[in-house]
C-alpha positions, -999 to 999 in steps of 0.1 A, spaced: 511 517 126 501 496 96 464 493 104 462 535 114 478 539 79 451 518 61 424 533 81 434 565 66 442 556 36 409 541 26 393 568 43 411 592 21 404 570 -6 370 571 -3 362 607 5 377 614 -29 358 590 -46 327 609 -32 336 640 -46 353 631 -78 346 599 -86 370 568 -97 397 587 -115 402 610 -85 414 577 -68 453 581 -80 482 574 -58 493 607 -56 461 621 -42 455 598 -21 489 598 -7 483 629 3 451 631 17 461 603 41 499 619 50 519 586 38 543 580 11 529 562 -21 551 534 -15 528 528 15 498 524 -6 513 497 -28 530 477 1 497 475 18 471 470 -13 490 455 -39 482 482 -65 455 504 -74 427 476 -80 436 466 -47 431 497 -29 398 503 -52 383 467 -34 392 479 -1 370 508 -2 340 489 -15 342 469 11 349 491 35 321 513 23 292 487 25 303 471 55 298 507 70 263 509 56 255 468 65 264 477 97 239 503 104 213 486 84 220 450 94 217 457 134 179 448 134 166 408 127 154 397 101 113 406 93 94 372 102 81 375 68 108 364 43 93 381 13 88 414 38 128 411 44 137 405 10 121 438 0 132 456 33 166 443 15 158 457 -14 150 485 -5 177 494 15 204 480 -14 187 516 -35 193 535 -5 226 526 -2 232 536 -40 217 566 -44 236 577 -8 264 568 -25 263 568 -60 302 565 -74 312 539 -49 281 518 -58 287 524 -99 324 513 -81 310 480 -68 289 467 -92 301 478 -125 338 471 -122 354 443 -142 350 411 -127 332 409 -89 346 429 -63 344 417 -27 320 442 -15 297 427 -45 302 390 -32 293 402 0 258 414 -9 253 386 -29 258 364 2 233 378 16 208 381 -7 215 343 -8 208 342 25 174 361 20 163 338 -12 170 307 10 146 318 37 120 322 13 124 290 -2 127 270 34 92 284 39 83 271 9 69 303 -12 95 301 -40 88 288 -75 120 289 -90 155 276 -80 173 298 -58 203 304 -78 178 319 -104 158 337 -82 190 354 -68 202 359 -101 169 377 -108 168 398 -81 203 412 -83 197 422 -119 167 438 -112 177 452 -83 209 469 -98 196 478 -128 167 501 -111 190 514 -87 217 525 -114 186 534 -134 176 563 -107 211 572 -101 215 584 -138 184 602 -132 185 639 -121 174 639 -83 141 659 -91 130 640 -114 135 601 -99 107 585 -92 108 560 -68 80 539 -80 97 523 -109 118 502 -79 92 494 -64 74 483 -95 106 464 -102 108 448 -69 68 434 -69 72 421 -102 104 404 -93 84 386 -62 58 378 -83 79 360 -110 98 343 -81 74 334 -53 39 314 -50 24 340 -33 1 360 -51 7 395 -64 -9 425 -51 -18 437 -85 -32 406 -96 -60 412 -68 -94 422 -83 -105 457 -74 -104 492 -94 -68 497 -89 -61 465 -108 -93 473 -138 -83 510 -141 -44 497 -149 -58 470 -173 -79 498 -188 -52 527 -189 -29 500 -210 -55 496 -239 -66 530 -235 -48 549 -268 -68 517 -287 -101 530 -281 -116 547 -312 -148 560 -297 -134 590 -276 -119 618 -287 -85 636 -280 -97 654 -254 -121 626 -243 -88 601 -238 -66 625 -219 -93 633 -194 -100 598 -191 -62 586 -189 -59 613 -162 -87 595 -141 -70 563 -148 -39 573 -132 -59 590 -100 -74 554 -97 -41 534 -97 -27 561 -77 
């Protein structure tokens, strides 16, 4: 009876987290969404903090589970941004309970757990010997990234996010961490048009009109 009454209760819990964010999280409502008594909620949680854990967890072990399922990509730098990648999926599917996870006081369980296995992921690369910084910074420099672009594109309105900027973030990230060479430090026009497009509002010999038609070529180039 206890476990059917947690099931419930967290998934009460988190269906109104999803539609109204944190502070629709009280007893009361929750109580009632799930059909038990508030005493229920306390005996089984602890308090509200308690209760607000459980459904972080419970909430990314439901999306690890779906996402997890396949191995590991034989590259370790491809699974690290398959990783990272599918850590801003999972937060702009479900934007309160990841603002939940990662921006409540202190580390909630359902943030240790990705950490763990971005851990895992770091080690990898550094067991295949393509990592130029410790592991506990290159973990630490990941998550940071990672979160801030994905908290980044949540605050932005959904017709307006663009995607790039993580995975900008992401290849830079590798590149600061790893020995392989970055893609954007290849020669080729890509590469010379960005370099170009950066010193572009310096040149004095074009006009106005002469830049912008320019920059917009630029950008075709890199695109």
């Amino acid at each position: 009876m206890s476990e059917d009454a947690r099931a419930r209760i967290i998934t009460a819990a988190l269906d109104l987290l999803t539609s109204g964010g944190p502070d629709a999280v009280s007893t009361r409502a929750v109580s009632s969404a799930a059909g038990v008594q508030p005493p229920t909620i306390y005996r089984l949680f602890g308090d509200k903090d308690g209760l607000l854990d459980a459904i972080t967890v419970q909430g990314y072990e439901d999306y690890l589970e779906a996402k997890t399922a396949e191995p590991p990509a034989e590259d370790p730098l491809d699974d690290l941004r398959r990783g990272w990648d599918q850590h801003l999926e999972f937060g702009l599917a479900n934007p309160a309970l990841y603002r939940l996870m990662t921006t409540r006081p202190g580390r909630s369980p359902a943030l240790e757990k990705s950490l763990e296995i971005l851990a895992t992921r770091v080690s990898r690369i550094a067991a295949a010997g393509r990592l130029r910084v410790p592991e506990p910074l290159a973990a630490a420099l990941i998550h940071a990234a990672g979160s801030g672009a994905t908290l980044s594109l949540i605050s932005t309105p959904a017709d307006s996010r663009d995607l790039a900027v993580s995975a900008a973030a992401r290849e830079a990230v590798i590149a600061a961490i790893s020995t392989d060479r970055p893609v954007s430090r290849a020669p080729g026009p890509a590469a010379a048009a960005t370099a170009l497009r950066a010193v572009l509002p310096q040149v004095s010999g074009l006009s106005a009109a002469e830049k912008a038609l320019m920059g917009e070529w630029l950008d075709r180039i890199t695109d």
